[in-house]
C-alpha positions, -999 to +999 in steps of 0.1 A: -129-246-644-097-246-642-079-238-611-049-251-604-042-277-581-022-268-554+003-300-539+021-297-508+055-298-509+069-335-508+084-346-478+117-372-483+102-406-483+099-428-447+122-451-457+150-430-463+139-408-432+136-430-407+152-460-421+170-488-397+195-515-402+180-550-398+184-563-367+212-588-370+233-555-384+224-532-364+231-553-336+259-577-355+286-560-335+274-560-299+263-597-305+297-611-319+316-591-291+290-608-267+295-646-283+333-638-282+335-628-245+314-662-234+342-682-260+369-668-238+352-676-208+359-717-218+387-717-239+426-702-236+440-670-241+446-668-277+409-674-284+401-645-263+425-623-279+409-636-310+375-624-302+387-585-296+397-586-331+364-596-339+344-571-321+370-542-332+363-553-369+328-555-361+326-516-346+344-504-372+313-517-399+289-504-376+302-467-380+303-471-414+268-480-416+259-453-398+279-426-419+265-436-451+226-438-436+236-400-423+254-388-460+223-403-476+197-386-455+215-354-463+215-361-498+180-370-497+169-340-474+187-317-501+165-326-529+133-323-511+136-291-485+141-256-501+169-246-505+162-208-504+142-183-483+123-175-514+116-213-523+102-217-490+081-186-493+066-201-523+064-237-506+037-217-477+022-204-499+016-235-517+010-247-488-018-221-480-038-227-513-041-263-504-055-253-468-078-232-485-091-256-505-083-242-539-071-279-552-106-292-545-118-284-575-097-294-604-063-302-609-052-284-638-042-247-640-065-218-650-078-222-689-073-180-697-074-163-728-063-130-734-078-099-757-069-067-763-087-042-787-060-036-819-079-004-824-069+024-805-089+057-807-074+088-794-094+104-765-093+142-771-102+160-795-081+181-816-101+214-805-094+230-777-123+241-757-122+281-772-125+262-805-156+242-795-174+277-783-166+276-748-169+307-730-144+322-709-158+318-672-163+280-686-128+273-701-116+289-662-138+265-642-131+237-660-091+243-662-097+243-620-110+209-623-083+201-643-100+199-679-074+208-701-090+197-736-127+182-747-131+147-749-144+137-787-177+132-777-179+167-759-163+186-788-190+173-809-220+178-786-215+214-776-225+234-799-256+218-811-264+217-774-259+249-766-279+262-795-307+241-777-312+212-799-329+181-791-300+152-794-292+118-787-258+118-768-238+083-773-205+071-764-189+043-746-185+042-711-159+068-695-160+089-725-172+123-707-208+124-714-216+141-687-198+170-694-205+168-726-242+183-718-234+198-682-210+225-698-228+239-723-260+240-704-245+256-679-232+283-701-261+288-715-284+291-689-255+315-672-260+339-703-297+343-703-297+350-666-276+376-673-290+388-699-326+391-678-335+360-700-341+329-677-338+330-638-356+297-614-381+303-591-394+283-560-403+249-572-397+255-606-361+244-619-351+253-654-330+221-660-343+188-647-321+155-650-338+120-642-313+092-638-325+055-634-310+052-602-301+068-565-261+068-569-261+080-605-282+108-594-259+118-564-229+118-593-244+142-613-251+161-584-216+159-577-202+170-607-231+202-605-217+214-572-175+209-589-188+234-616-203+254-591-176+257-569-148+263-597-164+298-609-202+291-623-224+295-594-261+280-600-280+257-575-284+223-579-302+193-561-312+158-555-346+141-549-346+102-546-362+078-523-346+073-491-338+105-478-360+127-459-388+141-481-392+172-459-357+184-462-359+178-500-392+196-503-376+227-480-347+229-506-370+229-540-393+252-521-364+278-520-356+277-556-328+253-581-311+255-610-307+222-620-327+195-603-315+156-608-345+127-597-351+093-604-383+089-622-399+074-593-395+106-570-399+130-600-439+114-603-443+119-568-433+154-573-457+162-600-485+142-585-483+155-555-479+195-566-446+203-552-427+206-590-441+228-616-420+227-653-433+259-663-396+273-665-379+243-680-356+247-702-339+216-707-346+179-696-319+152-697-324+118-700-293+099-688-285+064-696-316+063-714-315+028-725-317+019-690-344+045-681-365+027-702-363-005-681-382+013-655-418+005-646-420+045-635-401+060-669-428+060-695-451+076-675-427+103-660-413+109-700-456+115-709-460+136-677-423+154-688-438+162-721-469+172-711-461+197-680-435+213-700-429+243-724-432+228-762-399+240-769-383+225-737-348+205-747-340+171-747-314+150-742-310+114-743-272+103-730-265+068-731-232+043-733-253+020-752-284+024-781-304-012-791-324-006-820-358-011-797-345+021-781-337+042-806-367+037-827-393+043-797-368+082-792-377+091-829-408+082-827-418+104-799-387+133-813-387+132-849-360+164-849-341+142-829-303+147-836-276+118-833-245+127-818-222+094-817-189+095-806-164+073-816-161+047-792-200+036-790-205+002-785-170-004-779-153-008-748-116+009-741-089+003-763-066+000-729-089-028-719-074-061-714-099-090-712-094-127-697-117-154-705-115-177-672-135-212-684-150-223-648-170-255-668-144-279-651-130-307-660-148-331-677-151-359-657-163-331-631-205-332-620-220-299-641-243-281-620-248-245-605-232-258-573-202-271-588-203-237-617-205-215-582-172-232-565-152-231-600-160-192-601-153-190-562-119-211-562-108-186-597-120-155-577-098-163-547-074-172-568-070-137-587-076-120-549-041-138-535-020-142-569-029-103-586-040-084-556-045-043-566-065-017-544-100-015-567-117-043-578-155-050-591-175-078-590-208-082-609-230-111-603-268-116-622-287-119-585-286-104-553-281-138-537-247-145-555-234-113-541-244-129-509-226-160-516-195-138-532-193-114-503-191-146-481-163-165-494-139-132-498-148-126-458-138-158-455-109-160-471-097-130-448-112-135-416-093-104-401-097-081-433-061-077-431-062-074-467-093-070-483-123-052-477-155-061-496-184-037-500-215-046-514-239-028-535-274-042-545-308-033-546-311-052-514-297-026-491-309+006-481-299+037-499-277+049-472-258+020-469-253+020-509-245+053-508-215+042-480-203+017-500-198+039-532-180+068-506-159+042-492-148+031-525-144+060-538-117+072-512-079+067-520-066+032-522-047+017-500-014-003-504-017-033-476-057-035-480-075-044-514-113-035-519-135-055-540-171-045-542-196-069-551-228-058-569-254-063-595-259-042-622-266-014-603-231-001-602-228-007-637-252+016-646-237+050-656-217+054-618-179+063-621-155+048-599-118+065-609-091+044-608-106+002-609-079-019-616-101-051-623-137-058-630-146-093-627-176-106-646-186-138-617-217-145-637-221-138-672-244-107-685-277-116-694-271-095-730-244-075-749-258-041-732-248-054-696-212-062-708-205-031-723-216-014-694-199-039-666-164-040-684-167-004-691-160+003-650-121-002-655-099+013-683-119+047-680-106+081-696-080+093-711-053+070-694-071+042-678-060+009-680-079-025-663-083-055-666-116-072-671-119-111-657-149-130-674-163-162-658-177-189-685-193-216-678-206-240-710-222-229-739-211-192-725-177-202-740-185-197-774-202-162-773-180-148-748-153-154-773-174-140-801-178-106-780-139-104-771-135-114-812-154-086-823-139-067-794-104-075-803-108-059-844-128-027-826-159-040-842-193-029-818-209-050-801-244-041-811-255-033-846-256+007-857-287+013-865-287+028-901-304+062-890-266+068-877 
């Protein structure tokens, strides 16, 4: 890897330090004056008179001696101490990486390589939201949350959404998807019910959302109640595992909008007769690709089709389409339309990515142990030399969070300045759920957070305002990086950085990615259906 080595400042050399005269000079004076005084003892008077001489001339060598040992320690003492407050700031902190064992590891400086998209696609849309076929009461609740023009993607999926078309909904990470189908939903179902058209009834919602996990499904349940709140009034909930079933089955008993499970709960549900989809209207799929991943999902998307109206709408929203996914969607939805908007595959064009090399030197020992402390000297590295108030950090297992959240408690034993949260399937909801909250809150300026997770948090869940997102192990396939560098550099005016740990023959394709990356090529192919 390639962490530099920290030295400790030099201290002046002994010999100049503490450096003495040899004993017959440092002691020439006293023992002349002492051989003169026993010469006058036996001979005359001139001989004595002779030997004060002597010792004077003798004295006056000795403070000569001592002067020049004195300018030259000063001399010396000049070129080694600093010679500023600042220079002796710097010589701590030196001083501090070396007690932190930072310089254990290799001794040259950090091998980093810079890339930055050269493409750089403009958020909105030219439309306003009139133009797009916004109604009024929605273009006033979305100017109280501050929406003041549609993102490209939601420009282009409105419409076909609202005349209740069954489409595919892609774009890169932090493009506005969810708004994209929540607006135009919403309006819609808003006009039927007045209109005497479409109205829920106890356990039977008329737009049901599944999301792959917990946290994404408490988003979109927050970004329902915003809606809600702003001047569209409809009911929404959640049902996940973890909570108590009996307050969620109270709550669907009394009647919902818009309900949002994970596919898991949403089984249950069916199974167990407490959700009838007699009044569905519209089911969204979101972050599909991931969706299909779960053991639960094909069997909840069967059970979806077959408990529901025939001309129920779907919606399948994703950051990321492999082929795999996309042909298994048309073959179950032939009518299936493609909305894509222009940043798919593609991560942020105000994305800055760093390729950290962590391989080591090469007489180093290669092994996961000696991969693990490269990544841990260059985490703590960034953590003390680039501190900012959000960071993420994605590891492949739930044990290198472990390991992760260990060395940064560590490194600040009295969280004086950093807080880490973690997030992984190894905790309970609640305390995931705590962890998101508490990063979610405003930053502070003396205390820096850095959540560790797996890919959990990468899946779909917005954090606002991540300054860094640091890849600690390398994604297992293209899909995962879009997704992990796609926390940072969100939205119309994000910016991040995104800090990728390579070890070996991860070199090579992780410069390929930030390559393709770099010219605003996609990561994955399109397939040609686009």
């Amino acid at each position: 890897m390639v962490v530099g080595q920290a030295l400790l400042p030099p201290l002046p050399p002994s010999n100049l330090l503490f450096k003495r005269y040899p004993r017959h000079l440092s002691f020439s004076a006293s023992a002349s004056t002492n051989h003169a005084q026993d010469t006058a003892r036996t001979n005359n008077a001139d001989e004595d008179s002779s030997s004060t001489k002597l010792s004077s001339s003798f004295g006056r060598l000795k403070a000569q001696k001592v002067k020049a040992l004195v300018h030259r320690t000063k001399e010396q003492r000049e070129h080694t101490l600093p010679k500023s407050l600042e220079e002796d700031d710097e010589h701590r902190a030196t001083r501090a990486r070396h007690l932190r064992g930072w310089d254990r590891v290799s001794n040259s400086q950090p091998q980093r390589e810079h890339t930055k998209s050269s493409t750089d696609i403009n958020f909105f849309s030219l439309k306003s939201f009139k133009e797009i076929g916004c109604s009024d009461f929605i273009i006033q609740s979305l100017q109280k949350l501050l929406y003041t023009r549609p993102s490209h993607v939601q420009a282009m999926a409105f419409g076909r959404v609202l005349r209740g078309k069954t489409c595919v909904i892609a774009d890169q990470s932090g493009s506005g998807k969810t708004l994209a189908y929540l607006a135009p939903i919403i309006q819609r179902l808003r006009v039927e019910e007045i209109e005497g058209r479409s109205k829920s009834s106890s356990q039977a919602p008329t737009v049901l959302i599944l999301a792959p996990t917990a946290e994404l499904a408490s988003q979109v349940l927050d970004n329902c109640r915003s809606m809600s709140k702003s001047g569209v009034p409809f009911k929404s909930m959640v049902v996940t595992g973890g909570f108590r079933q009996k307050t969620q089955l109270e709550n669907l008993h009394q009647g919902v909008d818009v309900l949002i499970a994970t596919p898991g709960r949403f089984l249950f549900l069916i199974k167990e007769g407490f959700l009838q989809l007699s009044n569905l209207r519209c089911a969204v799929l979101d972050e599909v690709d991931i969706l299909f991943g779960d053991e639960d999902f094909e069997v909840a998307l069967q059970c979806l089709i077959n408990s529901s109206p025939v001309d129920t709408q779907y919606l399948f929203v994703t950051a990321t389409l492999p082929k795999n996914v996309y042909s298994k969607l048309v073959e179950v939805f032939p009518d299936c339309e493609m909305i894509m908007g222009p940043g798919m595959h593609r991560i942020s064009s105000r994305l800055e990515e760093i390729l950290v090399d962590c391989s080591g030197e090469d007489g180093q020992e290669k092994s996961p142990d000696t991969a693990f402390l490269n990544k841990k000297a260059a985490l703590l590295h960034i953590a003390e030399e680039s501190p900012v108030p959000r960071t993420i950090v994605f590891c492949n297992k739930i044990e290198t969070c472990r390991k992760v959240e260990n060395s940064l408690k560590r490194f600040d034993r009295k969280g004086a300045r950093i807080q880490v949260l973690p997030f992984h399937a190894a905790m309970t909801q609640e305390s995931r759920l705590a962890s998101m909250e508490e990063f979610t809150r405003p930053p502070s300026k003396e205390v820096s957070q850095f959540m560790v997770c797996t890919d959990r948090a990468s899946r779909g869940i917005d954090f606002a305002g991540v300054d860094h997102v640091i890849l600690f192990d390398f994604p297992r396939d293209p899909s995962e990086y879009v997704r992990r560098v796609g926390r940072t550099a969100r939205g119309a005016k994000g910016e991040g950085k995104a800090f990728v740990f390579v070890v070996g023959k991860q070199i090579s394709l992780a410069r390929k990615i930030m390559e393709r990356n770099r010219k605003g090529h996609p990561l994955h192919d399109v397939p040609s259906a686009y």
